[in-house]
C-alpha positions in Angstrom: 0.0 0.0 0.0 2.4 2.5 0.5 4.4 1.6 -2.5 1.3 2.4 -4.5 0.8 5.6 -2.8 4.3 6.6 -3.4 3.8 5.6 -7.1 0.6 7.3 -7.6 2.2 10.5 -5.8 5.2 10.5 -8.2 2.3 10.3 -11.3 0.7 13.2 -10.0 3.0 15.0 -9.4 4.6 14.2 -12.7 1.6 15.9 -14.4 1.2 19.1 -12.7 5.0 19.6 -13.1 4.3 19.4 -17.2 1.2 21.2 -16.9 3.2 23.8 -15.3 5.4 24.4 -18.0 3.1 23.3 -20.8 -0.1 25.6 -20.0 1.6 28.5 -21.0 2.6 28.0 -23.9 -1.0 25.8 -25.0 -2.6 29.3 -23.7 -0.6 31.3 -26.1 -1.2 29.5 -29.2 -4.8 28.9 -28.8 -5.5 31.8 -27.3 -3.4 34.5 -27.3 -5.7 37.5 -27.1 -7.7 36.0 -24.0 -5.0 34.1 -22.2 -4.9 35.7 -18.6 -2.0 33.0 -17.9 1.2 34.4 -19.8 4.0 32.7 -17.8 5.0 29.9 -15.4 5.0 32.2 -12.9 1.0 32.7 -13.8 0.6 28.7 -14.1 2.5 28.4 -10.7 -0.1 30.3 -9.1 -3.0 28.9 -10.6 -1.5 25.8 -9.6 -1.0 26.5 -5.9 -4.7 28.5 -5.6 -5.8 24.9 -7.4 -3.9 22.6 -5.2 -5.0 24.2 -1.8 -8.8 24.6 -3.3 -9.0 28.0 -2.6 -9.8 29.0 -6.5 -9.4 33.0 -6.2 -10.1 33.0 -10.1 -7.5 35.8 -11.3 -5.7 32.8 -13.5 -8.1 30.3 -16.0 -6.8 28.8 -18.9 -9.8 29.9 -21.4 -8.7 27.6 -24.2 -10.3 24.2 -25.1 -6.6 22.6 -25.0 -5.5 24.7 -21.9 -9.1 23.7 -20.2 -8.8 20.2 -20.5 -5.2 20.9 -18.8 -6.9 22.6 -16.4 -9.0 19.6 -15.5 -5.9 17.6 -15.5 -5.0 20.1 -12.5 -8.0 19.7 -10.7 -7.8 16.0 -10.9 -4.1 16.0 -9.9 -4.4 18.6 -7.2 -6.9 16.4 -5.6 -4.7 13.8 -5.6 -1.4 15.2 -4.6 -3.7 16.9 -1.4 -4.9 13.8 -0.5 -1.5 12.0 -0.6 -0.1 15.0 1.6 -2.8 14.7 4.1 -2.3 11.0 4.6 1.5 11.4 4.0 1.0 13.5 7.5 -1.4 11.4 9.1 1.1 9.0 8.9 3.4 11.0 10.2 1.4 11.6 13.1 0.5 7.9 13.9 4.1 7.3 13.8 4.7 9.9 15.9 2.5 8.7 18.3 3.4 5.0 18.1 6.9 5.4 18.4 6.2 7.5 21.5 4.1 4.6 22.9 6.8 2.7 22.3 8.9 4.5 24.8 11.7 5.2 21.1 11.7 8.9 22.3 13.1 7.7 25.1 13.1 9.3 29.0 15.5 12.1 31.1 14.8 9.6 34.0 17.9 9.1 36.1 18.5 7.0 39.3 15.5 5.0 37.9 15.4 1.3 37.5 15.4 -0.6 34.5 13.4 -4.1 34.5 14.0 -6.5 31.2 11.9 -8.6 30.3 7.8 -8.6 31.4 6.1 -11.4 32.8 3.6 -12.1 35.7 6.9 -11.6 38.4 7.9 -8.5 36.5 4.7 -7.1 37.0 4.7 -7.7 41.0 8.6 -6.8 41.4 7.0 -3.3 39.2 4.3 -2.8 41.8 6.5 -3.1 44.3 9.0 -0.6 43.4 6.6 1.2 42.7 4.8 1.6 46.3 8.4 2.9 47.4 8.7 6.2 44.9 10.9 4.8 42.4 10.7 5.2 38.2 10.6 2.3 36.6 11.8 1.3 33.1 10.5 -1.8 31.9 12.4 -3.5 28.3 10.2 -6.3 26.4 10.9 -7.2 22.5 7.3 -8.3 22.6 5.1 -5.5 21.1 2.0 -6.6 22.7 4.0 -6.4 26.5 4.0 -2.7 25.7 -0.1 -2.3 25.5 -0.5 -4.8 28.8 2.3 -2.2 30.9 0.6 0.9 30.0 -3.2 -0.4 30.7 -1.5 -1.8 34.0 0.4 1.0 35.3 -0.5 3.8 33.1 2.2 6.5 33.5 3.5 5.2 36.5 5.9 3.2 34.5 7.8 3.9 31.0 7.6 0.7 28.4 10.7 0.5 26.2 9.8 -1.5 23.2 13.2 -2.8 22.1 15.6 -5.7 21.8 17.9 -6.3 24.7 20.6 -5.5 23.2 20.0 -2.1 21.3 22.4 0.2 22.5 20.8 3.0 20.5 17.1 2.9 22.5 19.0 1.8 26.1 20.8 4.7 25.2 17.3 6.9 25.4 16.1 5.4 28.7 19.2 6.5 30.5 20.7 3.2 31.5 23.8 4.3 32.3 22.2 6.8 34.9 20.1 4.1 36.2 20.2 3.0 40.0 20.2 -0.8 39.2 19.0 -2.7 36.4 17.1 -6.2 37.1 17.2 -9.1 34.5 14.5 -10.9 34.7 13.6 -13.0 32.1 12.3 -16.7 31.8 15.1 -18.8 30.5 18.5 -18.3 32.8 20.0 -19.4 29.0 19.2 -16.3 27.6 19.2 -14.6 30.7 23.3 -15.3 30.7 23.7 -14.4 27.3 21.8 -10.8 27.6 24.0 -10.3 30.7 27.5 -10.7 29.1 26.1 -8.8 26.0 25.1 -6.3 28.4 28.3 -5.6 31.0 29.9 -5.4 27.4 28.3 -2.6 26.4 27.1 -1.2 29.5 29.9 -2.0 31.8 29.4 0.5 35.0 25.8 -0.6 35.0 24.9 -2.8 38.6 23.3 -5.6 37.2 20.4 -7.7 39.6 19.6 -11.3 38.2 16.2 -12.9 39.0 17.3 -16.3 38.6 14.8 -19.0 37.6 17.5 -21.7 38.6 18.2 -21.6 42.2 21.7 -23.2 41.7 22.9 -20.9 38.6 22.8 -18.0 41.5 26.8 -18.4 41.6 27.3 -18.7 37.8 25.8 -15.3 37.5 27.7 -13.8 40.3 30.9 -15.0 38.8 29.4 -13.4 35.1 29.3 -10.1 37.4 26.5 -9.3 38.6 26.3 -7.2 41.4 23.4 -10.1 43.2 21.4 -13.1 42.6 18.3 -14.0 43.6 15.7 -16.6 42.9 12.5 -15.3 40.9 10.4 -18.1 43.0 6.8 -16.3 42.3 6.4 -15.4 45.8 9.9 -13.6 45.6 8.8 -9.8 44.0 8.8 -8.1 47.7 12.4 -9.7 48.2 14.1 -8.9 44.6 12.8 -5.7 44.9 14.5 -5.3 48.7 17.3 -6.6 46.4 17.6 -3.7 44.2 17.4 -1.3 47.3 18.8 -3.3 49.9 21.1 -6.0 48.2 23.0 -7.1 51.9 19.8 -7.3 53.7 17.8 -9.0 50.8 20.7 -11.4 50.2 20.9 -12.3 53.6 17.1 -13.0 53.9 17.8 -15.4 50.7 19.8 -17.2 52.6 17.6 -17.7 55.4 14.9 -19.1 53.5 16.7 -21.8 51.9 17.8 -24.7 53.3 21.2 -25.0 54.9 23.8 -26.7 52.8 25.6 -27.9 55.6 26.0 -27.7 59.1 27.6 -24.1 59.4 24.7 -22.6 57.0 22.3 -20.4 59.3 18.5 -21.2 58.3 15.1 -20.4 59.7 14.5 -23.5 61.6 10.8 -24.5 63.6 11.1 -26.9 66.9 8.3 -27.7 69.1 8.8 -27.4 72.9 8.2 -31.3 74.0 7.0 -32.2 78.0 9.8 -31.9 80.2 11.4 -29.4 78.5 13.4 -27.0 80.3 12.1 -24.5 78.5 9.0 -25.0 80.0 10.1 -22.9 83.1 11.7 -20.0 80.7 10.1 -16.7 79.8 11.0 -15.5 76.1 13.7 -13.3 77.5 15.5 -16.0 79.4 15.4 -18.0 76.2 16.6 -15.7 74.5 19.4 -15.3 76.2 20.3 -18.5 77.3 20.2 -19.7 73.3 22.0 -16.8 72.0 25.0 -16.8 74.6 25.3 -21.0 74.7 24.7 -22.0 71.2 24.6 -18.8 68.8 20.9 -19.6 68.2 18.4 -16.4 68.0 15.1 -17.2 68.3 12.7 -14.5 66.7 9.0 -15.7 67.4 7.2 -18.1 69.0 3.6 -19.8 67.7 1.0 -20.1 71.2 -1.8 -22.5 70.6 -5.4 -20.2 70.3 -7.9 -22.7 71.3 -7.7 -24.7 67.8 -5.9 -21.7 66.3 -1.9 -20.5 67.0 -1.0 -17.2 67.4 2.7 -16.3 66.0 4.3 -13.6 68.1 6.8 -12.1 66.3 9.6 -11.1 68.8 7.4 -11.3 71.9 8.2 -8.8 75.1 10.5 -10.9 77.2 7.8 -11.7 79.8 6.6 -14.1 78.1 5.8 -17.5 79.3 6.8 -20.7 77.4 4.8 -23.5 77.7 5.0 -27.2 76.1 3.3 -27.5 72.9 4.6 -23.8 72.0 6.4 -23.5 68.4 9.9 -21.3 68.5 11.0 -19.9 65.3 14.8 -19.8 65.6 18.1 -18.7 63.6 20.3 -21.8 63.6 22.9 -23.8 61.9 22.4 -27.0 60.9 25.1 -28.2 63.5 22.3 -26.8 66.4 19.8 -29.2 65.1 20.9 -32.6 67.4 21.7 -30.5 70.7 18.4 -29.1 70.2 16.3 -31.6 69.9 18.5 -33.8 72.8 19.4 -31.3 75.2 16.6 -28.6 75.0 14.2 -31.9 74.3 12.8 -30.0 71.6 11.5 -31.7 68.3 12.1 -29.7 64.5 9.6 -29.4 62.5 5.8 -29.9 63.8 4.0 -30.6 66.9 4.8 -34.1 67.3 
């Protein structure tokens, strides 16, 4: 289509540049003791007065010959107008298009970049959002692009582009940015973007939402500044990685299961009968634990009639009682005296 209307322009425009120079002299031999048009110059205008429609009248061809030339204008003048107007509408939608597609590009700086949109993009986005930050977000997928803006609506800035175009990272600033997260759904192509990425962008801190909990060190050693599994339950804590990278990667670790026995993990015990914790208050627990074995407990779970009740660092006057669940910091090498000296069994209530 718009090879035809590029042909069909060139045609038209083909015959009012002939006309132009032809009238005259048709006008002239057919006429020459009416003729009111004696020149290009006189052609030109009755051209433009033609093309724009406006038709002030001063200039007619009054031959037969120079008429039908006339008509030729009008016909062509129609044509080359409506090829201009659609030549700027197009223009416009272009315009407008490549400005939804974030190609214009942003003055943000200290914002931070997200690539790649999927359902944990969205809830890392609305995260960072909640604390006051611009967001950036990078998809090759053209439809992504429609799905950010009706989700966050100016509240985040869609960059339609390949990961790897310098020329439109270049527009959003990404050298200026805070932190820029990878997360995408194939660790694969995830890799490969990152290496392509330091290349180009090498003072840029890169964050990689790994899908593969066990590629975390491959990408630390590729350079990125942290790692962090993209489990779907994981936005609140990748996006306390982009802010908070110590305190997020130290949560991480809490929240996977120890590798060996000096790994620290979030551990559960139940207090058993006979337990000398049974005559301890929270405080005295705490302190006995902490001072004896390295262990800090941070809440205990009190039975509610058939509900439980988790206290999250309870006052220190509070009793422990069997059948109460502590939620405790320990290695895995605090596991056995645990369970044999504080008579205390891991896991559930049994």
């Amino acid at each position: 289509m718009r090879n035809v209307t590029k042909w069909l322009g060139a045609v038209l425009g083909t015959l009012l540049l002939v006309g132009v120079f032809a009238l005259p002299s048709i006008e002239q031999a057919y006429a020459p003791e009416a003729a009111n048009i004696q020149n290009v110059g006189d052609t030109l205008w009755y051209a433009l007065v033609t093309l724009t429609t406006v038709g002030y009248g001063d200039y007619y061809p009054v031959s037969a010959p120079g008429q039908i030339v006339g008509a030729i204008f009008v016909l062509s003048s129609l044509g080359v107008l409506g090829v201009l107007i659609g030549k700027i509408a197009d223009l416009f939608t272009s315009y407008r298009e490549h400005r939804r597609l974030g190609h214009h590009g942003t003055d943000a700086t200290g914002h931070i970049v997200i690539f790649g949109w999927n359902p944990s993009t969205e809830r890392i986005a609305e995260q960072v959002r909640v604390l006051g930050r611009q967001i950036v977000i990078v998809t090759p997928n053209r439809d992504h692009i429609d799905t950010i803006h009706d989700r966050f609506s100016d509240a985040v800035f869609p960059l339609h582009a390949d990961f790897e175009d310098q020329t439109l990272l270049n527009r959003i600033n990404l050298r200026q940015a805070d932190r820029a997260l990878l997360n995408i759904e194939s660790d694969t192509d995830t890799l490969i973007h990152l290496l392509n990425l330091r290349k180009s962008f090498p003072d840029v801190e890169f964050v990689v939402a790994a899908q593969n909990e066990e590629l975390r060190e491959t990408f630390q050693n590729a350079g990125v500044a942290k790692a962090v599994s993209s489990d779907a339950n994981a936005a609140h804590l990748i996006a306390s990685v982009i802010f908070e990278p110590d305190v997020a990667a130290f949560a991480q670790d809490l929240i996977t299961t120890a590798r060996d026995n000096s790994d620290h993990d979030i551990q559960q015990y139940t207090v058993q009968p006979g337990s000398p914790i049974e005559q301890m208050n929270y405080g005295e627990l705490f302190r006995t634990l902490y001072e004896t074995r390295s262990v800090v407990p941070i809440g205990v779970s009190k039975a509610d009639g058939e509900e439980r009740t988790l206290l999250k660092l309870p006052a220190d006057d509070v009793p422990l009682n069997a059948g109460d669940i502590l939620v405790l910091i320990a290695s895995g090498a605090d596991i056995t005296p645990l369970q044999n000296e504080w008579n205390l069994s891991l896991g559930g209530t049994g």
